[in-house]
C-alpha positions as CSV (number, residue, x, y, z in Angstrom):
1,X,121.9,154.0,67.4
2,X,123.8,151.0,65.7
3,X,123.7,149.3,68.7
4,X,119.7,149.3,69.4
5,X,119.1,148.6,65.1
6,X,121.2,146.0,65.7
7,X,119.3,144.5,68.8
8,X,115.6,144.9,67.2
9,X,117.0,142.7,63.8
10,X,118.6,139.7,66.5
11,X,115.2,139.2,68.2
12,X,113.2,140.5,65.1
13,X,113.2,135.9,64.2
14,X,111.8,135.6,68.1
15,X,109.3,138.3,67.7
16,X,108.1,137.0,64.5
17,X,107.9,133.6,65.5
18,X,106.0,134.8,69.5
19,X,103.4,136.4,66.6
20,X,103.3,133.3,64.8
21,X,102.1,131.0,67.9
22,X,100.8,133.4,69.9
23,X,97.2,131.4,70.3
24,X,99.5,128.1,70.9
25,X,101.7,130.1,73.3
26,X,98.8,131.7,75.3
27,X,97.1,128.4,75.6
28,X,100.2,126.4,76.6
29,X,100.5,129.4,79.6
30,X,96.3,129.4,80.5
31,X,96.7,125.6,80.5
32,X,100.2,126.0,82.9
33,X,98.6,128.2,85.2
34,X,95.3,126.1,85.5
35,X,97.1,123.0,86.5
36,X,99.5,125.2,88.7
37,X,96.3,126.8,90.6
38,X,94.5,122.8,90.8
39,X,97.0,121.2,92.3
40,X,97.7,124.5,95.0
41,X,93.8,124.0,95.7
42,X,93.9,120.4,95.9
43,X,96.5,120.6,98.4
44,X,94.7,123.0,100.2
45,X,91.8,121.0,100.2
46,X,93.5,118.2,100.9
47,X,95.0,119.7,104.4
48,X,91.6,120.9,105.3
49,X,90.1,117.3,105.0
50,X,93.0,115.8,107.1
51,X,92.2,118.8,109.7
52,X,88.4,117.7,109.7
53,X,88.8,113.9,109.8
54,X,91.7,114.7,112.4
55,X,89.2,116.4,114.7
56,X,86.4,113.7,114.5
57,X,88.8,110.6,114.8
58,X,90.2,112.3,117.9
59,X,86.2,112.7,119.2
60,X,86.2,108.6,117.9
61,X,89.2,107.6,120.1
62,X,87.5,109.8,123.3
63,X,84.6,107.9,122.9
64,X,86.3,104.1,121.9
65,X,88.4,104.2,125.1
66,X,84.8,104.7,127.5
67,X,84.2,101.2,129.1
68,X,80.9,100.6,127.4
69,X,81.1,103.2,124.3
70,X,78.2,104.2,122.4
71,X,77.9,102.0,119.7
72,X,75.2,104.3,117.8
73,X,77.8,107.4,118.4
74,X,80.5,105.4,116.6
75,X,78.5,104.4,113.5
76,X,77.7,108.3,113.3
77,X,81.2,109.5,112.8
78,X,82.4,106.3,110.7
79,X,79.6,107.1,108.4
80,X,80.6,111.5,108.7
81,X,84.3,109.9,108.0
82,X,83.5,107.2,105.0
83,X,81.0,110.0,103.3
84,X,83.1,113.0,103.7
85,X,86.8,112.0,104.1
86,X,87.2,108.1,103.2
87,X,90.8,109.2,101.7
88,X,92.1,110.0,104.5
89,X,94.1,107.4,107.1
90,X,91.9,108.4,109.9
91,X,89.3,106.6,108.1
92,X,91.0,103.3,107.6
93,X,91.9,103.2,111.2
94,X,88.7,103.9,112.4
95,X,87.1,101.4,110.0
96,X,89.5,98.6,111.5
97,X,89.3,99.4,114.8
98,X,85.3,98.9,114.3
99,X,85.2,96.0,112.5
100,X,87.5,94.7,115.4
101,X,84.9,95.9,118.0
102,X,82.5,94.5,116.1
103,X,83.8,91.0,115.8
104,X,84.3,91.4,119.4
105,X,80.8,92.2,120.0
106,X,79.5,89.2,117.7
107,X,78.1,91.5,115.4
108,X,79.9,89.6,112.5
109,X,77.6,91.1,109.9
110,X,78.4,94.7,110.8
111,X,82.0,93.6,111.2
112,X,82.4,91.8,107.7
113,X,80.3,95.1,106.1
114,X,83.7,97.2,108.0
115,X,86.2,94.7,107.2
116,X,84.7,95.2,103.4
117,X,84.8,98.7,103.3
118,X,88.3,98.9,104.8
119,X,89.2,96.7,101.5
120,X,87.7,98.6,99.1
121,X,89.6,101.6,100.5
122,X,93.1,100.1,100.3
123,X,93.0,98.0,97.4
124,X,95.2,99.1,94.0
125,X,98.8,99.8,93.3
126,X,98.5,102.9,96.3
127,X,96.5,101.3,98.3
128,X,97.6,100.4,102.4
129,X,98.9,97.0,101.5
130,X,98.8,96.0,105.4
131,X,95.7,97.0,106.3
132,X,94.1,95.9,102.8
133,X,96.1,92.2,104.1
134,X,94.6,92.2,108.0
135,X,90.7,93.4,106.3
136,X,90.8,89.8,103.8
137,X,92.4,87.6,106.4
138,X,89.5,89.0,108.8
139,X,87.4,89.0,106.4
140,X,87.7,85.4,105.5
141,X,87.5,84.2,108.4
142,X,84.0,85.8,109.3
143,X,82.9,83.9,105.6
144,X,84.4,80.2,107.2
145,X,82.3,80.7,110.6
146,X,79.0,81.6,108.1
147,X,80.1,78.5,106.0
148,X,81.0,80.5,102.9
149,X,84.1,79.1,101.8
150,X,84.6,80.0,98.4
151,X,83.8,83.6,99.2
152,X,86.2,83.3,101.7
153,X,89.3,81.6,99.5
154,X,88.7,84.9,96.7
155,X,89.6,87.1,99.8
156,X,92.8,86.0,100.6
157,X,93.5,84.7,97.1
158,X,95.4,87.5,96.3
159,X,97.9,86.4,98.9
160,X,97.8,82.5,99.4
161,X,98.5,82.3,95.3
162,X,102.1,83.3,96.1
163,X,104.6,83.3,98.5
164,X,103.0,84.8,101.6
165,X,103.2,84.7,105.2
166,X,102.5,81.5,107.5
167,X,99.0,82.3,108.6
168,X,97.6,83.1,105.9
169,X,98.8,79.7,104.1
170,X,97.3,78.2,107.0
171,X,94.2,79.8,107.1
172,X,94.0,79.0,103.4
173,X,94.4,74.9,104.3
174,X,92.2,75.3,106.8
175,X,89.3,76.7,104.3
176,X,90.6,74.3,101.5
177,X,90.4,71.0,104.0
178,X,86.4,72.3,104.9
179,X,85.6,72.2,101.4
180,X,87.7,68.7,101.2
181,X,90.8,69.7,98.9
182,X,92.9,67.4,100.5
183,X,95.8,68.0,98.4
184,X,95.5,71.9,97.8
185,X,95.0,71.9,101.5
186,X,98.2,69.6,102.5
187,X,100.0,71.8,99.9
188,X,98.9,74.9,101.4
189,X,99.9,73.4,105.0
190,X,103.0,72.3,104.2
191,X,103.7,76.2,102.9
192,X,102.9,77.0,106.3
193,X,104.7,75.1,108.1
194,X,108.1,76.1,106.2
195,X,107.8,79.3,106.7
196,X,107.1,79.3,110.6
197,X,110.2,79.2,113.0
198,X,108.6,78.3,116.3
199,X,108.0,74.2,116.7
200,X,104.8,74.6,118.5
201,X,103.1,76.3,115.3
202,X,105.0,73.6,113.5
203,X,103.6,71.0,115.5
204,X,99.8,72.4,115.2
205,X,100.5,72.4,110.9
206,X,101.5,68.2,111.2
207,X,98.8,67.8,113.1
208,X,96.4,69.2,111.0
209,X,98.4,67.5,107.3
210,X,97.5,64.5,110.0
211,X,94.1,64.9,110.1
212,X,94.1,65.4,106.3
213,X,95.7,61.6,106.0
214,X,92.3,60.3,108.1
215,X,90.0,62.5,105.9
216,X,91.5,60.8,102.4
217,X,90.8,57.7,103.8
């Protein structure tokens, strides 16, 4: 009997206190449970959505690989994939593969509208930083042939204001000699050419610092 008396006076402080913040306490465990049940949902959700987009990218590859491929029949499940699962990685590759075909096909307008969709996707801290690279450089390059240069230096500024790779320094001079930068362009070039190992890419860069020389004249 001593025993049990003795038992119900050391939790008596915990039972008081569970009275006490028993709103606090119940909210604390709703609020537990609710984030507990989100994220098992959203991960559900989330697996379905890769399921889906996995079955229509498949369908997209069945149809890409066909000599002549519908064109019409591709737009149709880029647009199912940007409006229903544009999280998901199937999406990005479909949208680059398009934008490639595209810019295969001439259709530069359709290609830059891909290329720009494929950088919204992957921009930000979490974003595909390899595919968000390929989409600017492509990108910019479509904006040199239309004669937009500036819109095509903010694409790839992100990358040629720092230490990047060769082609993109390049590219970069390229766009800077057009608008006739001569020295950002040269410095840009000379970038390049440090940080490409094979002499005939070397060669090309001197070339082009060369031509730079005749246009300061």
């Amino acid at each position: 009997m001593n025993d049990v008396y003795d038992n119900n006076v050391r939790f008596l402080p915990l039972l008081k206190f569970l009275d006490k913040h028993k709103k606090t306490i119940t909210a604390v465990i709703v609020v537990t449970l609710s984030i507990s049940a989100y994220f098992i949902i959203s991960s559900q959700i989330d697996k379905k959505n890769h399921e889906n987009a996995a079955i229509i990218y498949n369908d997209w590859l069945i149809e890409l690989s066909i000599e002549e491929p519908d064109l019409e029949k591709l737009d149709s499940m880029l647009e199912e994939l940007l409006q229903n699962y544009k999280s998901t990685g199937y999406t990005q590759i479909a949208l680059l593969s398009k934008a490639n075909l595209d810019a295969k096909n001439k259709n530069f307008d359709e290609a830059l509208e891909n290329f720009t969709n494929l950088i919204n996707l992957t921009d930000g801290f979490n974003g595909n930083k390899i595919f968000n690279k390929m989409a600017r450089v492509s990108a910019a390059r479509i904006e040199v042939s239309n004669g937009k240069f500036d819109e095509a230096l903010e694409l790839i500024q992100k990358y040629s204001a720092s230490e990047t790779n060769a082609y993109i320094h390049e590219l970069t001079g390229d766009i800077l000699a057009k608008k006739g930068n001569i020295k950002l362009a040269e410095s840009q070039y000379e970038l390049a050419s440090g940080k490409y190992n094979d002499q005939a890419s070397k060669s090309i860069i001197a070339m082009k610092i060369a031509g730079l020389e005749n246009l300061s004249e």
